[in-house]
DRENDO-1510 file (C-alpha; in Angstrom, 1 decimal, always signed):
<recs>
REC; n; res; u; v; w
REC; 1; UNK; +0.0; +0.0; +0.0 .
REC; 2; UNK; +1.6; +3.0; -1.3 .
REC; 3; UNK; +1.5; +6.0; +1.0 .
REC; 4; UNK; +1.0; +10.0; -0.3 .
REC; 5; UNK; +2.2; +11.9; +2.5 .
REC; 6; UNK; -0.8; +13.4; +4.5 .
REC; 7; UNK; -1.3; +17.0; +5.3 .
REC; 8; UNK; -1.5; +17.8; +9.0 .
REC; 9; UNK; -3.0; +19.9; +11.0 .
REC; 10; UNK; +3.1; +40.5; +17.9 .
REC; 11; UNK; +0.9; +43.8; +17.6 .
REC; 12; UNK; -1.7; +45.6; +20.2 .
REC; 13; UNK; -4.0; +43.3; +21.5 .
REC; 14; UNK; -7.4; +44.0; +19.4 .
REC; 15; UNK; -10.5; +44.6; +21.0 .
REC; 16; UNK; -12.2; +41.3; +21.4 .
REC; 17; UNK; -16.0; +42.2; +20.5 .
REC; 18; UNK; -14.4; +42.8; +17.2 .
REC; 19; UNK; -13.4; +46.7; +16.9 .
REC; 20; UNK; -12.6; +47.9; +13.7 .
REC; 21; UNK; -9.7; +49.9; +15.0 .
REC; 22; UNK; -11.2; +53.3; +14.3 .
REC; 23; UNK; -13.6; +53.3; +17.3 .
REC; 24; UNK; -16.8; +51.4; +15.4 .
REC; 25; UNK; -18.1; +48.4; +16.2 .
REC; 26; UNK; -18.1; +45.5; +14.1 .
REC; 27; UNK; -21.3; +44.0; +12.6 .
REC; 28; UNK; -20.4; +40.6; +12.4 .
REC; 29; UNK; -21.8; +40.4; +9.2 .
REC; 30; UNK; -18.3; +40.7; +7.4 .
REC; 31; UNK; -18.7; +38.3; +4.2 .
REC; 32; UNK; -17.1; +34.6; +4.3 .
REC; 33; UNK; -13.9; +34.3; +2.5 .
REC; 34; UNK; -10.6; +32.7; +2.6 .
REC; 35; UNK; -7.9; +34.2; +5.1 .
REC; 36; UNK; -5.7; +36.5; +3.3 .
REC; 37; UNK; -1.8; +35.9; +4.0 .
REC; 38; UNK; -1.3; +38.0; +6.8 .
REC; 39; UNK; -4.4; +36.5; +8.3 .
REC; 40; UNK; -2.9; +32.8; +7.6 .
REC; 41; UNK; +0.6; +33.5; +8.5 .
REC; 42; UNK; +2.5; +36.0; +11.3 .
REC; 43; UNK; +4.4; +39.0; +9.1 .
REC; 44; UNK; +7.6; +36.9; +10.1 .
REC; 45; UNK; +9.7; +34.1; +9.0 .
REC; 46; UNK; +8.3; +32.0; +11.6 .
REC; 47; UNK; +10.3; +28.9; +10.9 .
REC; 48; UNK; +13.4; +31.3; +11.3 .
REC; 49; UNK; +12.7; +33.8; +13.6 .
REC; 50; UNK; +11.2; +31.7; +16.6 .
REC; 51; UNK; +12.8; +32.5; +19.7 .
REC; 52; UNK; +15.8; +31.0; +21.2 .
REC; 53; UNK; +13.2; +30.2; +24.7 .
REC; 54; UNK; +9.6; +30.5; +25.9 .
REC; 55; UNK; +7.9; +29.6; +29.0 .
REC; 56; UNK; +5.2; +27.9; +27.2 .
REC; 57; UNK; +5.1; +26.4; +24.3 .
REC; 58; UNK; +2.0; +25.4; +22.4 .
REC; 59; UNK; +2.8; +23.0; +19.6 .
REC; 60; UNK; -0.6; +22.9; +16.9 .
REC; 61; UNK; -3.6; +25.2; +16.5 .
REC; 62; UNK; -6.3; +23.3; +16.4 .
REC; 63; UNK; -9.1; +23.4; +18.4 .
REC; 64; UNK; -7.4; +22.7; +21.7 .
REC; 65; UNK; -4.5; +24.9; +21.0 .
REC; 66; UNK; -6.4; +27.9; +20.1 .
REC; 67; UNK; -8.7; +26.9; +23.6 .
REC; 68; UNK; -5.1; +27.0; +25.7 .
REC; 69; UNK; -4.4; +29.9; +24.1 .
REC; 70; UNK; -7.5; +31.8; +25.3 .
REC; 71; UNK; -7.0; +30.3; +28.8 .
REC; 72; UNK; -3.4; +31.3; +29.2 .
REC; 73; UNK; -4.5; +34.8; +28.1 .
REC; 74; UNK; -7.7; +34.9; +30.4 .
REC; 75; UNK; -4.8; +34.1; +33.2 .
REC; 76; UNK; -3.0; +37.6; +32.5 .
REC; 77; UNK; -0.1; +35.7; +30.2 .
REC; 78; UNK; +0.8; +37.6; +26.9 .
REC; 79; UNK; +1.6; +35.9; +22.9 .
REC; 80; UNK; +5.2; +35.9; +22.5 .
REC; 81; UNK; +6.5; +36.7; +25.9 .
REC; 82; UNK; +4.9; +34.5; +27.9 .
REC; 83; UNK; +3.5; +31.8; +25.6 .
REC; 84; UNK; +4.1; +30.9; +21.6 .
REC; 85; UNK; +1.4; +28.7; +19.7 .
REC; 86; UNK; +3.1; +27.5; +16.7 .
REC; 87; UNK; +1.2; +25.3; +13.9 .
REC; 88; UNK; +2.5; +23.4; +11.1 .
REC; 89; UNK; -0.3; +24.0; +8.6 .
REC; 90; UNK; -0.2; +27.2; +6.3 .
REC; 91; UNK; -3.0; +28.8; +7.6 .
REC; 92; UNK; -5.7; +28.6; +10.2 .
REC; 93; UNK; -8.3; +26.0; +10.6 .
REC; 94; UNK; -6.5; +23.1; +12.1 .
REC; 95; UNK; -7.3; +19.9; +10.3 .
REC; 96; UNK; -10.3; +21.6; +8.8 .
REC; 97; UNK; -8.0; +23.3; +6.4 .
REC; 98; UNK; -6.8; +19.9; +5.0 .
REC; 99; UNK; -10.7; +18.4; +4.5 .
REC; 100; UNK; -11.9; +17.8; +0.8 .
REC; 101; UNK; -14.0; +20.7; -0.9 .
REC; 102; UNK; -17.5; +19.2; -1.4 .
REC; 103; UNK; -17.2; +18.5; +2.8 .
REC; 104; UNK; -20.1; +20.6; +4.3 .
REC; 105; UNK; -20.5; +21.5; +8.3 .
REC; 106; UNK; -23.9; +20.1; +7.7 .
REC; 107; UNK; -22.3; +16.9; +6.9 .
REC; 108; UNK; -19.9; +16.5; +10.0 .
REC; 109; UNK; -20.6; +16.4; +13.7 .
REC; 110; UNK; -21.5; +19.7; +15.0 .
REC; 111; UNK; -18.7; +21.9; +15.9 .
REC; 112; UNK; -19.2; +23.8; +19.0 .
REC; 113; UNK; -17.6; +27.2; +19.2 .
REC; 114; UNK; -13.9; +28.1; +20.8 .
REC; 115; UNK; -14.5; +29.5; +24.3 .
REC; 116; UNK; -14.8; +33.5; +23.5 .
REC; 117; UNK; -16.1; +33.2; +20.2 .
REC; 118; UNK; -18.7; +34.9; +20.7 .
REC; 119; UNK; -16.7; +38.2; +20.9 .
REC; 120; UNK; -15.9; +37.8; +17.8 .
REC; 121; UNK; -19.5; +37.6; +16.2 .
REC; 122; UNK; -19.6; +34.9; +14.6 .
REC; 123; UNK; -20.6; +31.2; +16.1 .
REC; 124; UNK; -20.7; +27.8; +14.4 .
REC; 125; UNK; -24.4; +27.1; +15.6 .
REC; 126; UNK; -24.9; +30.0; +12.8 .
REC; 127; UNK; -22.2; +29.7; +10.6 .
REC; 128; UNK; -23.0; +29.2; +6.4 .
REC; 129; UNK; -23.3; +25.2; +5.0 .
REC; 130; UNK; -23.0; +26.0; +1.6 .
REC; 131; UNK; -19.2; +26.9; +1.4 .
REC; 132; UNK; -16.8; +24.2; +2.0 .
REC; 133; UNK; -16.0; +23.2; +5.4 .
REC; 134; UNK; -12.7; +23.9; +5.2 .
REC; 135; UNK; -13.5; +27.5; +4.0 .
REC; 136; UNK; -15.9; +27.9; +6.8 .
REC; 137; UNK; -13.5; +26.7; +9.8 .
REC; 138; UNK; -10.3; +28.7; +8.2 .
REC; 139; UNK; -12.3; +31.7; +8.2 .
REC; 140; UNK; -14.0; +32.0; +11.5 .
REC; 141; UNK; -10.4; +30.3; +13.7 .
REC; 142; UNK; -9.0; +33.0; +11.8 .
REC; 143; UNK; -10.9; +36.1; +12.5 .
REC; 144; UNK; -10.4; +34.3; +16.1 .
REC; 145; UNK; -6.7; +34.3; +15.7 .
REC; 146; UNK; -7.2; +37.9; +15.2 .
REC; 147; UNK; -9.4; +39.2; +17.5 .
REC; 148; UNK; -7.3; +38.0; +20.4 .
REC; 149; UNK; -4.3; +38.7; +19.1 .
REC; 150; UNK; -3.0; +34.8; +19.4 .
REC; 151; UNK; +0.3; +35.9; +16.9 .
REC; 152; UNK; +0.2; +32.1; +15.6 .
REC; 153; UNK; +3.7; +30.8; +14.1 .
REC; 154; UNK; +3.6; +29.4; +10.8 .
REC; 155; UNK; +4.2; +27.3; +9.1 .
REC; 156; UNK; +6.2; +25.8; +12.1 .
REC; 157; UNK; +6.8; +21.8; +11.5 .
REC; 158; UNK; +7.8; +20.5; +15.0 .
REC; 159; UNK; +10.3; +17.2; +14.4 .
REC; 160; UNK; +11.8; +16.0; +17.7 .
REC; 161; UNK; +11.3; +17.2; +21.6 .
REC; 162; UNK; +13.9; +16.0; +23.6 .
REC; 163; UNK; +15.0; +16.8; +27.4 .
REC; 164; UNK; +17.9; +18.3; +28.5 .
REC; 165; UNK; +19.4; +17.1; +32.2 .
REC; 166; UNK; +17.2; +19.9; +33.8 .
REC; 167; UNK; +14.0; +19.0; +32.4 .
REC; 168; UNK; +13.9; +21.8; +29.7 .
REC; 169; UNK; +12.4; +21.0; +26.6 .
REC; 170; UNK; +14.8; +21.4; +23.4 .
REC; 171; UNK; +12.3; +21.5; +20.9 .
REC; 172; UNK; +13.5; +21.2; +17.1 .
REC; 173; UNK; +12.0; +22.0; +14.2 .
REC; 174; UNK; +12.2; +21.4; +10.2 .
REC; 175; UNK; +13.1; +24.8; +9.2 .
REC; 176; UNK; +13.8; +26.7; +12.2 .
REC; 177; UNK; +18.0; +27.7; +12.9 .
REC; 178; UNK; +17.9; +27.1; +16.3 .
REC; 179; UNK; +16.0; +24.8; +19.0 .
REC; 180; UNK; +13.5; +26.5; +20.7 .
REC; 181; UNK; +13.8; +25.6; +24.5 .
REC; 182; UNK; +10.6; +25.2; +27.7 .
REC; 183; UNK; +9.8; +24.3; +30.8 .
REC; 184; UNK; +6.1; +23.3; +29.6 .
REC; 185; UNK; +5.1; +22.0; +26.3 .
REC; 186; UNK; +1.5; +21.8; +25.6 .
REC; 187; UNK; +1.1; +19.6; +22.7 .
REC; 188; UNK; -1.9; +19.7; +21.2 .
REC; 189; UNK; -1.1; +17.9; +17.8 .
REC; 190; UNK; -4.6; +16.6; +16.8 .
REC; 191; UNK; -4.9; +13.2; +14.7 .
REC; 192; UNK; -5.5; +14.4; +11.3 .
REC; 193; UNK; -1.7; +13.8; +10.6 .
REC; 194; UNK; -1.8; +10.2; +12.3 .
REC; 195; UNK; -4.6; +8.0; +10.4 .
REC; 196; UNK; -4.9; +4.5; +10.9 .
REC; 197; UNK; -3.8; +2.4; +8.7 .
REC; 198; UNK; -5.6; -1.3; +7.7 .
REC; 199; UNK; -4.3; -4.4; +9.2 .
REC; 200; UNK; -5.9; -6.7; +6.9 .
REC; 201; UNK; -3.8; -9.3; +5.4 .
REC; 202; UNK; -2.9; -9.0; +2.0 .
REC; 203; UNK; -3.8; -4.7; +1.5 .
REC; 204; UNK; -0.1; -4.7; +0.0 .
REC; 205; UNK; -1.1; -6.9; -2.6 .
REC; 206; UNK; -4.6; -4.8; -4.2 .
REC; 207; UNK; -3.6; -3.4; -7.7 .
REC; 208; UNK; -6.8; -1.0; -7.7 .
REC; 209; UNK; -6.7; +2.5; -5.5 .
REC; 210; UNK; -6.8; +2.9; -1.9 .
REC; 211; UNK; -6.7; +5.8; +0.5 .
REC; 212; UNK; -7.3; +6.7; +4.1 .
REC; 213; UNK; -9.3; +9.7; +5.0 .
REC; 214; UNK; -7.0; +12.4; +5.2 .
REC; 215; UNK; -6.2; +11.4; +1.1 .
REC; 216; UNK; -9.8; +11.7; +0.4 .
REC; 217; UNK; -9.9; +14.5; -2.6 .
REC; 218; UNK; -13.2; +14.4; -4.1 .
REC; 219; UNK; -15.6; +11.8; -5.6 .
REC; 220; UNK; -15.5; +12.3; -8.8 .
REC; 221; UNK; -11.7; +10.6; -8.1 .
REC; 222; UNK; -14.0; +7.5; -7.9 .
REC; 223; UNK; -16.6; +7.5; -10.5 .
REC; 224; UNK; -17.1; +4.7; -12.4 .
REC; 225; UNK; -15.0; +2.0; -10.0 .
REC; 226; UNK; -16.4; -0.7; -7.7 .
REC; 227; UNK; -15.7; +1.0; -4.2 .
REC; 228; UNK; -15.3; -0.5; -1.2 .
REC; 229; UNK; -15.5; +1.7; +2.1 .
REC; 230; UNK; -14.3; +0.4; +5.5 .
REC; 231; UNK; -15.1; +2.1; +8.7 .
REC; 232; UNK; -18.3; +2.9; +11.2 .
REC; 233; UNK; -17.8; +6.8; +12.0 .
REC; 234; UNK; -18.7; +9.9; +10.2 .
REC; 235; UNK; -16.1; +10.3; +7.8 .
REC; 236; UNK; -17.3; +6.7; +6.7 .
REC; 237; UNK; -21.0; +7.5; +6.2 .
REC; 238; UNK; -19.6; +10.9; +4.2 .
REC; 239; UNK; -18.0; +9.1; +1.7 .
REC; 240; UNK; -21.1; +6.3; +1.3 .
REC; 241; UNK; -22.6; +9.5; +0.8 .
REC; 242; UNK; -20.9; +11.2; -1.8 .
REC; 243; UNK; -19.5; +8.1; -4.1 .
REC; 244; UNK; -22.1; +6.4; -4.3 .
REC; 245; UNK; -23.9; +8.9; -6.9 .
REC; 246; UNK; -20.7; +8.5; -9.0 .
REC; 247; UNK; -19.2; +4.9; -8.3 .
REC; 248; UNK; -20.3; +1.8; -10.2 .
REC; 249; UNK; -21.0; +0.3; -7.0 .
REC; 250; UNK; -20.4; +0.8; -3.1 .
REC; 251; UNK; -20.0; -1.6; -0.1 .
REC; 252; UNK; -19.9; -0.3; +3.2 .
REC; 253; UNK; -18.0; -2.5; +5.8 .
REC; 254; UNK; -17.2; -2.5; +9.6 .
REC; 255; UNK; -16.0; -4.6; +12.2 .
REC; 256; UNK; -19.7; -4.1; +14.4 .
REC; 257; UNK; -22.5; -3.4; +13.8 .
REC; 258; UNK; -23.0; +0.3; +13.9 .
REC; 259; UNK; -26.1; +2.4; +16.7 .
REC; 260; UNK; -27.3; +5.5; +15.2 .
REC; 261; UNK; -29.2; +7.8; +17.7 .
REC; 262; UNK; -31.7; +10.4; +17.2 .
REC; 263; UNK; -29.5; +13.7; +16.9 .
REC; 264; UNK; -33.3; +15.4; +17.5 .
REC; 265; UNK; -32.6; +14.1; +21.2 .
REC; 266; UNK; -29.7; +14.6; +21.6 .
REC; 267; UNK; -26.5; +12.9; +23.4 .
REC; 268; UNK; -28.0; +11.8; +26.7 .
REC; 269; UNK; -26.4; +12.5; +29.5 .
REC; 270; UNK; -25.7; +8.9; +30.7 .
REC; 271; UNK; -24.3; +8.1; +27.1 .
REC; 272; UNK; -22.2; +10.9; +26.9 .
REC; 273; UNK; -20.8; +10.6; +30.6 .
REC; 274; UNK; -20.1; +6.6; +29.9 .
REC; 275; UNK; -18.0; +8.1; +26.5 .
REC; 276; UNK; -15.7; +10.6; +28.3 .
REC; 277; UNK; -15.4; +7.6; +31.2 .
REC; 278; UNK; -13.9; +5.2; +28.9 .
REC; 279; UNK; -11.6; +7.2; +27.3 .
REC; 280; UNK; -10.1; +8.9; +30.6 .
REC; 281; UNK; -10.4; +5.0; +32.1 .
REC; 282; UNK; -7.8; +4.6; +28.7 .
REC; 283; UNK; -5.8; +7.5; +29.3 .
REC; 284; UNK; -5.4; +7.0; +32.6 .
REC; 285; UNK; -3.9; +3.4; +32.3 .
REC; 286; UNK; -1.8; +4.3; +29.6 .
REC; 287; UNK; -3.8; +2.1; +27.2 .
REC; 288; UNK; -4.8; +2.6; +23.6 .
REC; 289; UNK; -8.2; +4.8; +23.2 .
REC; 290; UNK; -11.1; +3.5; +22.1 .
REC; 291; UNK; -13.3; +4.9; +19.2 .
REC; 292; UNK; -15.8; +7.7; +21.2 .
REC; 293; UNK; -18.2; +6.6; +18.3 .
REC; 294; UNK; -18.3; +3.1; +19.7 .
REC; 295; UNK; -20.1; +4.1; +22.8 .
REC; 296; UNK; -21.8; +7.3; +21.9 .
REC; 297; UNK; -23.4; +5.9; +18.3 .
REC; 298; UNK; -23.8; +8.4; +15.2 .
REC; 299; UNK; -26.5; +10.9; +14.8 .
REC; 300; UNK; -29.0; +10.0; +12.1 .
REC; 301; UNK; -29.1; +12.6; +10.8 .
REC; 302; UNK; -31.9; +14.1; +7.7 .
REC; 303; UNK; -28.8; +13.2; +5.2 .
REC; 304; UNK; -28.3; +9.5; +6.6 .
REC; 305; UNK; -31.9; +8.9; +6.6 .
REC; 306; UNK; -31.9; +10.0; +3.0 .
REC; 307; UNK; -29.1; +7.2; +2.5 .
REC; 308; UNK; -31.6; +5.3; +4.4 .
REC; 309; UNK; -34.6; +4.8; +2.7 .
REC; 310; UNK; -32.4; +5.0; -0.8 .
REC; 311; UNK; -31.0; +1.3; +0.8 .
REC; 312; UNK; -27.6; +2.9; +0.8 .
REC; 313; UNK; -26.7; +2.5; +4.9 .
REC; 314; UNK; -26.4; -1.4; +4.2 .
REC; 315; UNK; -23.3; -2.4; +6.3 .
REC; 316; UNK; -21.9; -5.7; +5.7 .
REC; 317; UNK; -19.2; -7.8; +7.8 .
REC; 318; UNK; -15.8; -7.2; +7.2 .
REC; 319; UNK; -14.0; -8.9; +4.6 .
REC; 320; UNK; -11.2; -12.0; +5.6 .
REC; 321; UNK; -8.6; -10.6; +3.4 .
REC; 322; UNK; -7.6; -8.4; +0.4 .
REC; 323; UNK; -6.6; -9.5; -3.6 .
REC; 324; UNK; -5.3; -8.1; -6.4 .
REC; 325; UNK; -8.5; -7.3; -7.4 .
REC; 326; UNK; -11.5; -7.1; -4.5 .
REC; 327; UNK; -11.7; -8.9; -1.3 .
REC; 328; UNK; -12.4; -12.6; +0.3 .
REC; 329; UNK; -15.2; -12.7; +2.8 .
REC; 330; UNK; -14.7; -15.1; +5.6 .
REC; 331; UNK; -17.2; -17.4; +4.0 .
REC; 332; UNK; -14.3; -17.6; +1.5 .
REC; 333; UNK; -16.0; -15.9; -1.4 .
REC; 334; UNK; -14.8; -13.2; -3.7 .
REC; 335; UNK; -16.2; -10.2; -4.4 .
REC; 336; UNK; -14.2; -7.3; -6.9 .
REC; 337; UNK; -13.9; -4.2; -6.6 .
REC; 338; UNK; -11.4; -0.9; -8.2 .
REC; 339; UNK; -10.8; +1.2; -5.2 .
REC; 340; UNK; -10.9; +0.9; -1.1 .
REC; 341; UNK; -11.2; +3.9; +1.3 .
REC; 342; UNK; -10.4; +3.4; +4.5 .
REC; 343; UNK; -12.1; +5.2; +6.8 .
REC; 344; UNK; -11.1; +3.6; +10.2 .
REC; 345; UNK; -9.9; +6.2; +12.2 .
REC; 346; UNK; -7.0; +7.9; +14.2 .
REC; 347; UNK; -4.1; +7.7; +16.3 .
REC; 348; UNK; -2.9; +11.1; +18.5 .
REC; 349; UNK; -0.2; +12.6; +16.2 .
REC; 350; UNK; +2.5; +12.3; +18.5 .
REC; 351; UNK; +5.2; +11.4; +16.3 .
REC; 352; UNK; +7.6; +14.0; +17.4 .
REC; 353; UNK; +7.5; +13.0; +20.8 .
REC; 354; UNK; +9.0; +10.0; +20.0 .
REC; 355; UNK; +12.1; +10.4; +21.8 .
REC; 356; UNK; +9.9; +10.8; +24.8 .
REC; 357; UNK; +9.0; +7.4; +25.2 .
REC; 358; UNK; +5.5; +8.2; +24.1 .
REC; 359; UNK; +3.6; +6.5; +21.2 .
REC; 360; UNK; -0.2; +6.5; +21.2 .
REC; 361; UNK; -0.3; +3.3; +19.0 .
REC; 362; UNK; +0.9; +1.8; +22.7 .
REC; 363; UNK; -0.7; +4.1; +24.7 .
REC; 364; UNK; +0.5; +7.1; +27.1 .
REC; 365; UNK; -0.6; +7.7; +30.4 .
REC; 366; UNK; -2.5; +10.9; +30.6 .
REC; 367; UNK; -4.6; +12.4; +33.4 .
REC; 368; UNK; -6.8; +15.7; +33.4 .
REC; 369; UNK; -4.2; +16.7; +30.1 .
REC; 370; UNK; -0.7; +15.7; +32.3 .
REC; 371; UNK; +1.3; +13.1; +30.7 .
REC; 372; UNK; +2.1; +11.3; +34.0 .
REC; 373; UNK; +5.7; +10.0; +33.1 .
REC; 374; UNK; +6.5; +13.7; +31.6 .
REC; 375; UNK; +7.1; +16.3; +33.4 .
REC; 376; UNK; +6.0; +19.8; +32.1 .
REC; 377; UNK; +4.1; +17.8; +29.3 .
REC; 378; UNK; +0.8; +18.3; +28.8 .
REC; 379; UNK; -1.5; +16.5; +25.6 .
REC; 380; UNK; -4.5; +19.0; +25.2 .
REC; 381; UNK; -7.2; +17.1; +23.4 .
REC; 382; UNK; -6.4; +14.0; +24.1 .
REC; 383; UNK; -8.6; +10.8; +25.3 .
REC; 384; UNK; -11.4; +12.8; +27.4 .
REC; 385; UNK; -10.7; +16.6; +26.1 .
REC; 386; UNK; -11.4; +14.9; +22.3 .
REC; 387; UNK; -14.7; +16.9; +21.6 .
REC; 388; UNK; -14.6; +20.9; +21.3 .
REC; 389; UNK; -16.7; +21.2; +24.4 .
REC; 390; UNK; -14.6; +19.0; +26.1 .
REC; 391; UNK; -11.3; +20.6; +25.0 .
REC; 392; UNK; -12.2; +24.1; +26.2 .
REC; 393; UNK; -13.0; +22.6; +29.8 .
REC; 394; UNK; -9.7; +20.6; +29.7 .
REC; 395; UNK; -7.6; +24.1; +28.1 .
REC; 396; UNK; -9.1; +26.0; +31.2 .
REC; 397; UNK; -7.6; +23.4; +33.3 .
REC; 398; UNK; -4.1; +23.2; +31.5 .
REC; 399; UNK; -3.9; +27.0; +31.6 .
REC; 400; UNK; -3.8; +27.1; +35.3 .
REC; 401; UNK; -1.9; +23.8; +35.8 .
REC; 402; UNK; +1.2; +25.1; +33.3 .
REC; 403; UNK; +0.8; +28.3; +35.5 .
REC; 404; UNK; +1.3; +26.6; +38.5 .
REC; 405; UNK; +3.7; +24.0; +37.2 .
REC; 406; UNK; +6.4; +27.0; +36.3 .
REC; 407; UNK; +5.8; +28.3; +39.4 .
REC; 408; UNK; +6.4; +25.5; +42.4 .
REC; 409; UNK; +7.8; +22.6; +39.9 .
REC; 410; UNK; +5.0; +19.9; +41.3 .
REC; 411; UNK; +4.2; +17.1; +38.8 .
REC; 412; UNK; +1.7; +16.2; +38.1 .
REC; 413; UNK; +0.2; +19.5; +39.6 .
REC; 414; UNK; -2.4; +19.4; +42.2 .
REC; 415; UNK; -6.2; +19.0; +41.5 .
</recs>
C-alpha cells in the first residue's frame, strides 16, 4: 500500500467584540472568505525567527491549541513573551484546512464554538453550510486568531522534543535555525496527521486504488469503480454519501455493527458521561483509546436517513482478506472491486514526541491533560478533552496547571 504523504494539521492586542480599530463596532456580518496571508501567516519568518526560549510552548492550532491559548490569556499571560502557539499548517483551521472541498458543516458532527467566540461575532451554531467546510473553519479560527491577538507561528513543523538534564524542553524543528527551548510544552497535535492504517492481510497486494481519509480529494476521483468503504464513524458514512452517486457500486463494511441515535434528542447525559469515562479510564492506564463513536453511536441525521430509505446505509461484515482485485469474505467468497477507502480512524499525532517514550499506537498515560511520566508535558485534546466542548474545559484546566507548574515545579500539579 503506497502512502502519499498526509497533510496535517506581535501587535496591540485588538478589542475582542471585534473593533474595527477606528472606534466602530463591528457587525459581524463581514462576508465569508478565505484568510488572506497576513491572516494565515504571522508577518515573520516564523520557521526562522522563533525565539531561542519560551515559558510555554504550544505545539498545533487546532481546536485545543487555540482553547489554551485563550485560557493562558484569560490568566493575565501575553503571545510571545509568555507563551508561543506554533502550527504546522499554512494557515488557520487546524485539520479543517486539510478536509476535501465538497465537505459541508452540515455533513460533519456539529462543531461547538472556541471559548470567547462569541466576541468575535460569529458562532458555528450559525455559521454558512453552503461553502466548504474547510473555508468555513479557516475563516472563522482565523478572525479568532485575530481578534485575540494569538500571533500564531507558521508554518512551524515541530520534528523532535527531547530533554535536556534539567528537564527543559529542546524543541526542534524542520526549518527553524535554532532549537526552541521550555519548561512546559502543551502539545496539542490533533490526529488528522496520524490515520490509521488497515491491518488486513494482503492490503499490499490490491492493484486497484486505496486511501485513508486524510487522502480523500473528491468523488469524482472515484466514479465509475467498484468501491469498497471500511469504517463505522462519520467520515465513513460521508464518503457512502458522496460516491455512491458516481461509483459503479459501493459496499460499506465494519467490524460491528453500527447504533445510530436520534441527533433530535440529543447525546443523553448517561451516554455521553459513559463516553468521556472510557476514554479517561484509557488515558489514565496508559492504554490505547477506544473509538468515542463506539459508545456514543452516530446521529441519524436528515442526510443518513436520505441514504436510508435509498438502501444505501447497508453495512456488511468485514472482509477475511484483500486481492489483487477485490476482497475474500470469511465465507471464502470473492467479491471485486477498483478502489478501497479506509475510513477507520485515528491515532494522537504524536510522532515528534518520540524520543519521549511516548507512542499512542501503545498508549500514554494521561490524566486531566498531564502526561504522568513527563514532566511539564501536557497532551491537550487527548482521550477525554477529544470533543470541542470538552477541550475548552480541559484548556481551562491546563492554563492554570502550566501556571502553576512553572511556578512551584509539582508534577503532576495538584487538582
Amino acid at each position: 500500500m503506497t502512502r502519499d504523504p498526509v497533510p496535517t494539521d506581535g501587535g496591540a492586542r485588538r478589542d475582542p467584540a471585534g473593533a474595527r480599530g477606528d472606534g466602530a463596532p463591528s457587525t459581524g456580518t463581514a462576508p465569508l472568505e478565505r484568510p488572506t496571508a497576513s491572516e494565515r501567516t504571522v508577518a515573520r519568518d516564523a520557521s526562522a525567527a522563533l525565539p531561542d526560549s519560551v515559558p510555554i510552548l504550544v505545539v498545533g492550532a487546532g481546536q485545543a491549541g487555540l482553547s489554551v491559548g485563550y485560557h493562558l490569556l484569560r490568566r493575565g499571560l501575553e503571545p510571545a513573551g509568555d507563551f508561543l502557539i506554533v502550527d504546522r499548517g499554512p494557515g488557520a483551521g487546524g485539520a479543517w484546512q486539510h478536509r476535501w472541498d465538497t465537505l459541508r458543516l452540515g455533513d460533519a458532527h456539529r462543531i461547538a464554538d472556541l471559548p470567547g467566540m462569541g466576541e468575535t461575532g460569529r458562532s458555528f451554531d450559525s455559521a454558512p453550510t453552503e461553502p466548504p467546510a474547510a473555508v468555513v473553519v479557516g475563516d472563522y479560527y482565523a478572525r479568532y486568531e485575530d481578534a485575540f491577538a494569538l500571533d500564531v507561528a507558521r508554518p512551524v513543523d515541530v520534528t523532535d522534543v527531547r530533554t535536556d538534564a534539567d528537564g527543559t524542553f529542546v524543541v526542534s524543528t524542520a526549518d527553524a535555525r535554532a532549537d526552541v527551548r521550555t519548561r512546559v510544552l502543551v502539545a496539542a497535535v490533533g490526529t488528522w496527521g496520524s490515520p490509521r492504517l488497515p491491518d488486513v492481510p494482503g492490503v499490499e497486494d490490491f492493484r486497484g486504488r486505496q486511501i485513508v481519509t486524510p487522502e480523500f480529494r473528491s468523488p469524482a476521483d472515484f466514479a465509475g469503480l467498484r468501491v469498497a468503504i471500511v469504517g463505522g464513524g462519520a467520515s465513513a458514512l460521508g464518503f457512502l454519501r458522496e460516491v455512491s452517486p458516481v461509483a459503479t457500486g459501493v459496499r460499506w463494511f465494519t467490524r460491528r455493527p453500527p447504533a445510530f441515535s436520534d441527533p433530535a434528542k440529543g447525546l443523553s447525559e448517561d451516554l455521553g458521561r459513559e463516553s468521556v469515562r472510557l476514554q479517561d479510564e484509557a488515558a489514565r492506564a496508559g492504554r490505547e483509546l477506544p473509538s468515542i463513536v463506539s459508545t456514543t453511536g452516530m446521529p441519524l441525521t436528515p442526510r443518513l436517513r436520505a441514504l436510508r430509505d435509498a438502501g444505501l446505509l447497508e453495512r456488511s461484515p468485514m472482509f477475511a482478506r484483500v486481492v489483487t482485485d477485490g476482497v475474500v469474505h470469511a465465507d471464502g467468497t470473492f467479491e471485486p472491486f477498483d478502489a478501497i477507502i479506509w475510513a477507520i480512524g485515528f491515532h494522537a499525532d504524536l510522532g515528534p514526541l518520540r524520543s519521549l517514550g511516548l507512542d499512542a499506537r501503545r498508549g500514554v498515560r494521561v490524566a486531566d491533560g498531564h502526561a504522568l511520566d513527563v514532566p511539564g508535558l501536557f497532551l491537550a485534546g487527548y482521550g477525554p478533552q477529544a470533543s470541542t466542548i470538552s477541550a475548552n474545559r480541559g484548556a481551562r484546566r491546563i492554563a492554570r496547571d502550566a501556571q502553576r507548574y512553572l511556578s512551584d515545579g509539582r508534577w503532576p500539579p495538584a487538582r
